[in-house]
Each structure stands twice: as structure tokens, then as C-alpha cells.
C-alpha positions as CSV (number, residue, x, y, z in Angstrom):
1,X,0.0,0.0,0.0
2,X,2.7,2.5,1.0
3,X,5.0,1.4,-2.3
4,X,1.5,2.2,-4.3
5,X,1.1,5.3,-2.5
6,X,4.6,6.8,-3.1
7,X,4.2,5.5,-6.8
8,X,0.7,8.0,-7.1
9,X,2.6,10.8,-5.4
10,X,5.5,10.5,-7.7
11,X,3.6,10.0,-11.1
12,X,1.5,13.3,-9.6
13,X,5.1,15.5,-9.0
14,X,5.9,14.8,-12.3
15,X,2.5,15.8,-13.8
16,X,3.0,19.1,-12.3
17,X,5.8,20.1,-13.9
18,X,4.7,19.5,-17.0
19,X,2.0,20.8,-19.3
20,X,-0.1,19.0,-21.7
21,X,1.2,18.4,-25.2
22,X,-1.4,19.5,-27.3
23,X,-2.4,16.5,-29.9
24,X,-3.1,16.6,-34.2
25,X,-5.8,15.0,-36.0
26,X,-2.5,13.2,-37.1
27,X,-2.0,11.5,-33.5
28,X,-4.8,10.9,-32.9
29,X,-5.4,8.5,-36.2
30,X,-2.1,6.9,-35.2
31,X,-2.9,6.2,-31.9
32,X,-6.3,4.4,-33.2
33,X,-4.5,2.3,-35.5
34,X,-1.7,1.3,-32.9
35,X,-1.7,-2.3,-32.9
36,X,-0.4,-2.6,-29.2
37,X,-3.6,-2.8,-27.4
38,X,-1.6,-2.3,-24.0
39,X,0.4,0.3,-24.6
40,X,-2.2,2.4,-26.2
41,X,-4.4,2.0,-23.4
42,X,-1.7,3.0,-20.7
43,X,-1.0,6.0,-23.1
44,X,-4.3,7.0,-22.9
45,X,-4.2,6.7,-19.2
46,X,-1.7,8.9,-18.6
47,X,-2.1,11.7,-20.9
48,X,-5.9,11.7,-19.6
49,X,-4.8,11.8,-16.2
50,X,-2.5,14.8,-17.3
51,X,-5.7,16.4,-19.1
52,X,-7.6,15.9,-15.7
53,X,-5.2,17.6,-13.2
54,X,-5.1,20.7,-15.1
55,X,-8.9,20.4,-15.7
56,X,-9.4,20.6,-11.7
57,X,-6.8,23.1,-11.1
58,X,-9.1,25.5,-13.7
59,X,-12.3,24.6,-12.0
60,X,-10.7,25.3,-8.4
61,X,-9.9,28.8,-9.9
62,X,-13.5,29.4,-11.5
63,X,-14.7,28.2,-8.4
64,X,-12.6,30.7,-6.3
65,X,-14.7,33.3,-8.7
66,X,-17.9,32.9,-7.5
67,X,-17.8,30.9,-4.5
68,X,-21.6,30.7,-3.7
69,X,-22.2,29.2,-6.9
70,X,-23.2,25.8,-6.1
71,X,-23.0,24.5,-9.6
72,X,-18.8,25.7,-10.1
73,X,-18.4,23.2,-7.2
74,X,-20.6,20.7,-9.3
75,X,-17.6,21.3,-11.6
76,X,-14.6,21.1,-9.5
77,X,-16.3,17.7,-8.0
78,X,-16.8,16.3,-11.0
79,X,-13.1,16.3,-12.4
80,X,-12.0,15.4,-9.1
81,X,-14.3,12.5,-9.3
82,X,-12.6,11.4,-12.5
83,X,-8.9,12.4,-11.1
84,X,-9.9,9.7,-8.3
85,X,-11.3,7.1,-10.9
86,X,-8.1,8.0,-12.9
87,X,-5.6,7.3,-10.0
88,X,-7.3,4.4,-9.0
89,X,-5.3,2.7,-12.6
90,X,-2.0,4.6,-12.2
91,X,-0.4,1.1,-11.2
92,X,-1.4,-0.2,-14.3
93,X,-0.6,2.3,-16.5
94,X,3.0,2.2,-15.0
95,X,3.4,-1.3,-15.2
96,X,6.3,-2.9,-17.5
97,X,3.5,-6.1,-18.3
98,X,-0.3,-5.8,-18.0
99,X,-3.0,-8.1,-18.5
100,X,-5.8,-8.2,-20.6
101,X,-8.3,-8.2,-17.6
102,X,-6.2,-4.8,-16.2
103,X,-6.5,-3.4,-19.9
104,X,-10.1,-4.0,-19.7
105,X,-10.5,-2.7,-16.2
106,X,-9.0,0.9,-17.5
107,X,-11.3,0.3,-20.5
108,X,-14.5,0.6,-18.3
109,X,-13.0,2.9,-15.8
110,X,-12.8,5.1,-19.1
111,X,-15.9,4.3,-20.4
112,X,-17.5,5.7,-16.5
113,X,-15.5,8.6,-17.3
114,X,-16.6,9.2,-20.2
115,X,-20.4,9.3,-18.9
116,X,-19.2,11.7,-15.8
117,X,-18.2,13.6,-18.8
118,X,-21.4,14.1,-20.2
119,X,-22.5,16.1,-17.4
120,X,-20.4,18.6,-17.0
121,X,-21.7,21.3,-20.2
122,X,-24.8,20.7,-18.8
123,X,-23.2,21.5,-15.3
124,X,-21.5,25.0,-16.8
125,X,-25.0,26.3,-18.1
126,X,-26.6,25.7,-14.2
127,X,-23.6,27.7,-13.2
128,X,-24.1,30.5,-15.7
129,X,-27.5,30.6,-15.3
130,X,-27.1,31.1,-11.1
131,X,-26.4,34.8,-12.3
132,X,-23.2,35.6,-10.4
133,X,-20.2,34.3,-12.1
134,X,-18.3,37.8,-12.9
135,X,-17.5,38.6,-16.3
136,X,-14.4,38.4,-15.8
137,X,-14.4,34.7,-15.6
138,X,-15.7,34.5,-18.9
139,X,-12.3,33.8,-20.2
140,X,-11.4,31.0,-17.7
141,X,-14.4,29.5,-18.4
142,X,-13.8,28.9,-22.4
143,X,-10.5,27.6,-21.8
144,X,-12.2,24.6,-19.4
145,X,-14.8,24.0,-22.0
146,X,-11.8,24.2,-24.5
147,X,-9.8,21.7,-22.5
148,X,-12.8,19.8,-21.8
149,X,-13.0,19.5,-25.5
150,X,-9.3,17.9,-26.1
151,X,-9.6,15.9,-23.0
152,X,-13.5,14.3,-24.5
153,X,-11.8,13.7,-27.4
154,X,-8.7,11.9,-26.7
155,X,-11.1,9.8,-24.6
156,X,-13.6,9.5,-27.2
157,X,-10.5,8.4,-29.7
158,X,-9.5,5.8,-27.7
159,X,-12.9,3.7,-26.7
160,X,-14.3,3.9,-30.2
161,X,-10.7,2.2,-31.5
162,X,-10.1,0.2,-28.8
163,X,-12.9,-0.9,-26.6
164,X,-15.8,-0.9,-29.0
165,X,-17.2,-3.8,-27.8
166,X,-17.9,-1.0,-24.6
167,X,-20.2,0.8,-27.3
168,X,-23.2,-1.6,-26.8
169,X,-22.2,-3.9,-24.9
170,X,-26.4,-5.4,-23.9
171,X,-26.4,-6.2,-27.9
172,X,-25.5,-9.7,-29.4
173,X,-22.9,-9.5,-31.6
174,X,-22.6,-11.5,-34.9
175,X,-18.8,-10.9,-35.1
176,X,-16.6,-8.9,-32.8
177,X,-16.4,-5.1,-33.8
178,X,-13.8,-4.0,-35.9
179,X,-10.6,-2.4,-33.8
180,X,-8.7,0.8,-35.4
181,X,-11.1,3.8,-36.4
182,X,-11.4,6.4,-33.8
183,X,-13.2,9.5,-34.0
184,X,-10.7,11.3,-36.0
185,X,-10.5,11.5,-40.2
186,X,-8.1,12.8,-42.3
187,X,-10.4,13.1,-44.9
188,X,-13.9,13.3,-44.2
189,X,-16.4,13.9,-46.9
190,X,-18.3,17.6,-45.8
191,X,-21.6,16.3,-47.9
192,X,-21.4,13.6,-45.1
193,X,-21.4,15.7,-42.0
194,X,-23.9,18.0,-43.7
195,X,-25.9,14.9,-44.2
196,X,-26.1,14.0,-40.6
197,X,-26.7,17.5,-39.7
198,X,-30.0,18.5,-41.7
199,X,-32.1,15.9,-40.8
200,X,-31.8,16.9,-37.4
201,X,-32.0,20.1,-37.5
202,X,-35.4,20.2,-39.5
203,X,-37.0,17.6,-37.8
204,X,-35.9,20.0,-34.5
205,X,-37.9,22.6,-36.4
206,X,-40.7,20.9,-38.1
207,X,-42.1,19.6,-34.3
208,X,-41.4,23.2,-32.6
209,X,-43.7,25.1,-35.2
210,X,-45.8,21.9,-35.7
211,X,-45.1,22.6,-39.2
212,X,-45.9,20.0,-42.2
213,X,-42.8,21.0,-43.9
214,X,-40.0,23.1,-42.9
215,X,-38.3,25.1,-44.9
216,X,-36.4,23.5,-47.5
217,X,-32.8,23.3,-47.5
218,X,-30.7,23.1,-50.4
219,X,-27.2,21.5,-50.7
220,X,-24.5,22.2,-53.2
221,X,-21.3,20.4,-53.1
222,X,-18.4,20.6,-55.0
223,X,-17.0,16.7,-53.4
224,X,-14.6,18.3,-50.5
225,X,-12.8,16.6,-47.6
226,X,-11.5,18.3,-44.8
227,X,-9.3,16.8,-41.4
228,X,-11.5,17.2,-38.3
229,X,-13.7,15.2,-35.9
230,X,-16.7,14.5,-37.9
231,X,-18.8,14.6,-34.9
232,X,-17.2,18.1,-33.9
233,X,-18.1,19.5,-37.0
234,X,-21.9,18.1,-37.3
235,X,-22.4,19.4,-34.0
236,X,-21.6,22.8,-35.8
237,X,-23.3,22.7,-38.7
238,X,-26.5,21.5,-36.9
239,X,-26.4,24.6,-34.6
240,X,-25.9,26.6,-37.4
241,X,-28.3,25.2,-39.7
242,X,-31.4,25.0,-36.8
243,X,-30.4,29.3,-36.2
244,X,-30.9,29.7,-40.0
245,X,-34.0,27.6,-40.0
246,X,-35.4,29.6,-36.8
247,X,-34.7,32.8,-38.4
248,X,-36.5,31.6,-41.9
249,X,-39.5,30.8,-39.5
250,X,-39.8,33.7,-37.3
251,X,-39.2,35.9,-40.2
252,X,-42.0,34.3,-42.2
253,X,-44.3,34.1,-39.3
254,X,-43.8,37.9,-37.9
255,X,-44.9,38.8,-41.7
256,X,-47.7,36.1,-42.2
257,X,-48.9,35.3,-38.5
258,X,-48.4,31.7,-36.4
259,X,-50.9,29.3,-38.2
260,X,-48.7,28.3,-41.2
261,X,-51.4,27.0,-42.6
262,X,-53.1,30.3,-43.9
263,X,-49.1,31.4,-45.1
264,X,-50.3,32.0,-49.1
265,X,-46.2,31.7,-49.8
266,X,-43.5,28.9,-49.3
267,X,-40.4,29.5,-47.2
268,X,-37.6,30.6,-48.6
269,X,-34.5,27.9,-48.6
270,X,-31.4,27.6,-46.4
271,X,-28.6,27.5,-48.6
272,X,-25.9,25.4,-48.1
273,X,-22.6,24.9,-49.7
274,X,-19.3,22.6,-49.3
275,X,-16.6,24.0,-51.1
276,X,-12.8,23.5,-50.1
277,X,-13.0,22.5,-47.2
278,X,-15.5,24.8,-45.8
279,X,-19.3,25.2,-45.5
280,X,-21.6,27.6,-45.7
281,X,-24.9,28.6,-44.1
282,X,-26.9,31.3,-46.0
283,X,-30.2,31.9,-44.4
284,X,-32.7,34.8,-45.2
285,X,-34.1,35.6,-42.0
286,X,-33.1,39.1,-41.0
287,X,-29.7,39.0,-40.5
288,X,-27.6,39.2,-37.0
289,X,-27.8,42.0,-34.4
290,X,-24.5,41.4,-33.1
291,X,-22.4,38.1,-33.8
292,X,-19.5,38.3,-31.7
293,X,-22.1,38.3,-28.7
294,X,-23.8,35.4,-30.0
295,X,-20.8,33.5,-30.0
296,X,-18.9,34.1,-27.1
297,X,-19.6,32.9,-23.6
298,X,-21.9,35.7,-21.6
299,X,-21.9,35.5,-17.8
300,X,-23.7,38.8,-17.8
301,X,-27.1,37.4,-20.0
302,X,-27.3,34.5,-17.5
303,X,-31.3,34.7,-18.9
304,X,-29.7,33.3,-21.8
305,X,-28.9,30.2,-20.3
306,X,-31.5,27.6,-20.1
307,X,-31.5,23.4,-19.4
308,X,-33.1,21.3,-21.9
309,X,-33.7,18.2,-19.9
310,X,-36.0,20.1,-17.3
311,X,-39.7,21.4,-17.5
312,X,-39.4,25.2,-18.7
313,X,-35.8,24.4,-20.3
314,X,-36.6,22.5,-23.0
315,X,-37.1,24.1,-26.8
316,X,-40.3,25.7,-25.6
317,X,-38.6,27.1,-22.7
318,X,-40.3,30.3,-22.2
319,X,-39.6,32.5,-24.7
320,X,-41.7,33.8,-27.3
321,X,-40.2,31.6,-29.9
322,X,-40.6,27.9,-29.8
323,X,-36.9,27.1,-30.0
324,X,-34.6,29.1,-27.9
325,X,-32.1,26.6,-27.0
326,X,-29.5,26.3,-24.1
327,X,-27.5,28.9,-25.0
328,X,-24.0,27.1,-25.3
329,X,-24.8,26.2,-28.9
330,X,-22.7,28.9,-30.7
331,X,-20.0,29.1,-28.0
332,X,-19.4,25.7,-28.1
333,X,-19.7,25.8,-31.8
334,X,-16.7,28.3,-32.2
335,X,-14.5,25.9,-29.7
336,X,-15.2,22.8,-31.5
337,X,-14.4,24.7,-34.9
338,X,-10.9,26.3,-33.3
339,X,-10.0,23.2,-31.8
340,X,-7.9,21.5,-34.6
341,X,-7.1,25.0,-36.6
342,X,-10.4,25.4,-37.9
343,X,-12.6,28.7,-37.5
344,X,-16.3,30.0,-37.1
345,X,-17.6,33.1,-38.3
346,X,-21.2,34.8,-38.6
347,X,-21.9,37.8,-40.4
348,X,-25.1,39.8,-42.1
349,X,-25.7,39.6,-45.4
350,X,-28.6,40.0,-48.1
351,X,-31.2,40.2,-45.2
352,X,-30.4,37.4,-43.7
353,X,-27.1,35.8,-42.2
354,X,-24.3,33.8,-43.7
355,X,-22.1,31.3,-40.9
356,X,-19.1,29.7,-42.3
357,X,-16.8,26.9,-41.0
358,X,-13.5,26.6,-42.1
359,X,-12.2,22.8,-41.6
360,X,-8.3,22.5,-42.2
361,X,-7.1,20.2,-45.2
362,X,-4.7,18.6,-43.2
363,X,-4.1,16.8,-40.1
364,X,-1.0,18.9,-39.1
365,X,-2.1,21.5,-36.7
366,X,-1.7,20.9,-33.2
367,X,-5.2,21.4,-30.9
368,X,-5.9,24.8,-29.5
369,X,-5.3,24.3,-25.6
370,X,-5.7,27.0,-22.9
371,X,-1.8,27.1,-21.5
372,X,-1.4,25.2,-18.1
373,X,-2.6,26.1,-15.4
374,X,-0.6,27.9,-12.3
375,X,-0.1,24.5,-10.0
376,X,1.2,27.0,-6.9
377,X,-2.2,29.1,-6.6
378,X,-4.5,26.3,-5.5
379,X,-4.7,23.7,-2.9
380,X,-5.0,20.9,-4.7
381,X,-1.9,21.8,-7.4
382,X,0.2,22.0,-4.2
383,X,2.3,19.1,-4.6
């Protein structure tokens, strides 16, 4: 116990002294396709753990912030949680020989992280919505989400190459699922991510304004690939693409009135284009007020901040429009887009609004992480 102990404490010194090494789209490919199940998995293990102290040093910070905010400690107890669950495999992670029954204990000590993970965005719009995290904490606040971001995604990487067997593991299986793909791509076909995007974005719409059809949405693609995280960027262009179909709708209904079906015209289509490596969102709804607000993190609107999986914080939360969201949508959107050299940007144009994500051609560019946090200034970095 003591020799396990002193092992913890030392792997912990070390981790303080160093920050984490920012991945590619590159890595993480390679580390999906790494044959040695072992050594990826203690990989994983450690650079997670490295993610995860850093992640609770930033939360104990936030925290310090606002300290009546309940929900910022939600945060700091959550990534202590996982620190904990983390620590709990350092001995196998270190070890020269591991078994296939310790690989598969980190596997689904991962996979339970991974689920405390799911939590904690949910977590950060409780504590924006409390109303009295200062502005001036805004900044801290994208660098965890940023973090949270790499962190997700090296864990992500791992369990879908891996452990997929973890991915369903109540179903009966006619042939073991294949090892290797992670949830990186090189080369990812855009008309694919639109793809999964625009079905759920209109179907979003079509039950809000109990609409027969929503407005049409057309496509043109010129065959692009881009590097990125496939489900990054269709969390992007579904956020954008439900704004632009919102806007259509509450333009068309402020002109023609609610009941859609006395509207004596169609709606007007949402445009979208793929072209090198980027797509395009052209909407005709009225254009943006102010676009920098809409995509940056807010502590001062906390009204803006809503739950979806509680009565009054769902899409028909109480606004006047049906859909009025969580309020993380475009914040989050601009991280996932930055994260692997990528970019978001909204603009007016035409009467309506034009959002654009640029997706990098390669793989090369190393992920966009916050700098390390200072390990003196808190009591838990106090090694």
C-alpha cells in the first residue's frame, strides 16, 4: 500500500511540472491504428490523467470566482471524481506487463468517465444561469470548455478504437467489432457531415412550429474533404443550420402570423454549400444583431442560459419563440471549430445571415489548448 502510494505521489510530481502536449488529427489516427492494445491504453491513461489535473486546477480557480455558486463546485467535483477514478489505474498504467483483464478494467474505468463527462456542459450552463459568475471569468471559463474539448476527445479516440465492444455492450454481436477507427478523419467527406446534420435540424424545427414541412434546404457540393472530428463539425453545422432555420420561421411568421397553414407563400430555402474544405450557411431571415455576442460565452445574460432536460428548459422554454435553445450552442460551436485549426464566423448579409466553418485540409495543426494552469495558486496543485 505505502509502495502504491509513493508510486501515485511520484507519477502526480511529475505531472505538475509539465503541461499537456497539445495532440493533431494526425496522432490521434495513429494512436487508433496502434496495434499494441496495452500500450495504447496506458497512453491513454496517462495523458488523460495529465488532461484531468489541469482540468481541476481550472475549475478550483472558476470556483474561487464565485464561491456561492453551487454549480462551479458541481464542476470542481466532478473532475476530481474522474482524477480519483483515474488514479485508482496509475499502477497499471506504469506497469512494464499488464494483463488483458487490467486493460479491460482501464477500459471501463474510461468508459464511466466518459459518462461523468457528459454532465459537466450541462453543469456550466446551471452555473451561468445562477447569475453571479463575474465577467471576468468569462475567459477561464472557455479555456475549461476548450480543455474539456481535447480531453473528450482523446477519450472519445480511444474507446471507439479500442474498446468498441464498450459501445453496446447489452447487444448480441454476430462478429466482434472491428478495432482501429477512432473518431478522427483525415479526410472526411463535408456532404457527409452535412448529411447528418440537416435531418436533425429540420425535424428539430418541423415539431417546434408543428409545421408539415420546414423550410427547404438546399445542398451544393463541390466533393470536399476536410481533417477534423466528424462529430465536432456536425455538432456545428447543426447549430448553425437549426439558427438559420429559426430565423426563416420567425421571419416568415412575424410577416404572415403563427398558423402556417393560412401562409399564401413557401419559405424561402437555407442554402448550403461545401466547397474546399469549408461550409456555408446562408439563411434569409433578417440577418444578426451582433455576432460576436452570439458566439462568445456571456456570464452577464445568465437569462440566456437555459437546461433542456427540465420542464421550462426545453425548446419551448419560455420565450416567445418555440426554440430558444440552451445557449451554449454557438459558444461551443466556435471551440469545436478552433479546436484542430479550424474557425467560425457569422456575419449579415442579403437580409439574412451567412455562418461559415472553415475545416483544415490537413491533419498537421496541433489542438488549440488554454496554457497550463498555475499549479502554486491552489490547494489541490500544491504538490
Amino acid at each position: 500500500m505505502r509502495a502504491m502510494r509513493a508510486m501515485r505521489q511520484t507519477m502526480r510530481a511529475t505531472r505538475a511540472c509539465m503541461s499537456t502536449t497539445p495532440r493533431t488529427l494526425q496522432q490521434l489516427v495513429e494512436h487508433a491504428s496502434d496495434p499494441d492494445l496495452i500500450k495504447a491504453a496506458q497512453r491513454a491513461h496517462v495523458e488523460l490523467s495529465d488532461r484531468v489535473e489541469e482540468q481541476v486546477l481550472r475549475c478550483t480557480a472558476l470556483e474561487a470566482t464565485a464561491p456561492t455558486n453551487r454549480d462551479l463546485g458541481t464542476l470542481t467535483a466532478l473532475y476530481k471524481g474522474v482524477a480519483t477514478e483515474l488514479a485508482a489505474g496509475d499502477e497499471i498504467a506504469a506497469a512494464a506487463r499488464a494483463s488483458d483483464a487490467d486493460i479491460a478494467a482501464l477500459h471501463r474505468s474510461f468508459k464511466s468517465i466518459e459518462e461523468r463527462h457528459s454532465s459537466f456542459v450541462p453543469s456550466v450552463v446551471d452555473a451561468l444561469r445562477e447569475g453571479n459568475v463575474p465577467v471576468s471569468a468569462a475567459s477561464l471559463l472557455e479555456d475549461l470548455l476548450a480543455a474539456h474539448i481535447g480531453a473528450s476527445t482523446v477519450l472519445r479516440n480511444h474507446l471507439l478504437a479500442h474498446a468498441p465492444e464498450l459501445e453496446n455492450p447489452g447487444a448480441t454481436l454476430a462478429a466482434p467489432p472491428a478495432h482501429g477507427t477512432g473518431a478522427a478523419r483525415l479526410d472526411a467527406k463535408l456532404i457527409n457531415v452535412v448529411g447528418a446534420a440537416v435531418g436533425d435540424a429540420q425535424l428539430v424545427c418541423e415539431h417546434a412550429y408543428d409545421l408539415a414541412d420546414p423550410p427547404p434546404v438546399s445542398i451544393a457540393d463541390d466533393g470536399s474533404a476536410a481533417a477534423c472530428v466528424p462529430a465536432h463539425a456536425t455538432h456545428v453545422v447543426r447549430e448553425l443550420l437549426k439558427n438559420a432555420l429559426v430565423a426563416t420561421i420567425e421571419k416568415h411568421v412575424a410577416k404572415h402570423g403563427s398558423n402556417s397553414d393560412a401562409w399564401d407563400e413557401e419559405l424561402p430555402p437555407v442554402e448550403i454549400a461545401v466547397a474546399a474544405s469549408t461550409i456555408s450557411v446562408v439563411d434569409h431571415g433578417g440577418g444578426l444583431e451582433d455576432a460576436d455576442v452570439l458566439l462568445r460565452i456571456r456570464p452577464d445574460l445568465s437569462s440566456r442560459y437555459d437546461r433542456l432536460d427540465e420542464p421550462g428548459g426545453s425548446y419551448n422554454s419560455g420565450s416567445q419563440k418555440p426554440i430558444s435553445g440552451v445557449g451554449m450552442g454557438l459558444p461551443m460551436s466556435k471551440l469545436y471549430a478552433a479546436h484542430y485549426g479550424g474557425a467560425l464566423t457569422l456575419a449579415s448579409a442579403d437580409g439574412g445571415a451567412v455562418a461559415t466553418l472553415e475545416l483544415p485540409a490537413d491533419g498537421d495543426r496541433p489542438e488549440a489548448l488554454p496554457a497550463a494552469p498555475d499549479v502554486q495558486n491552489t490547494s489541490f496543485g500544491r504538490r
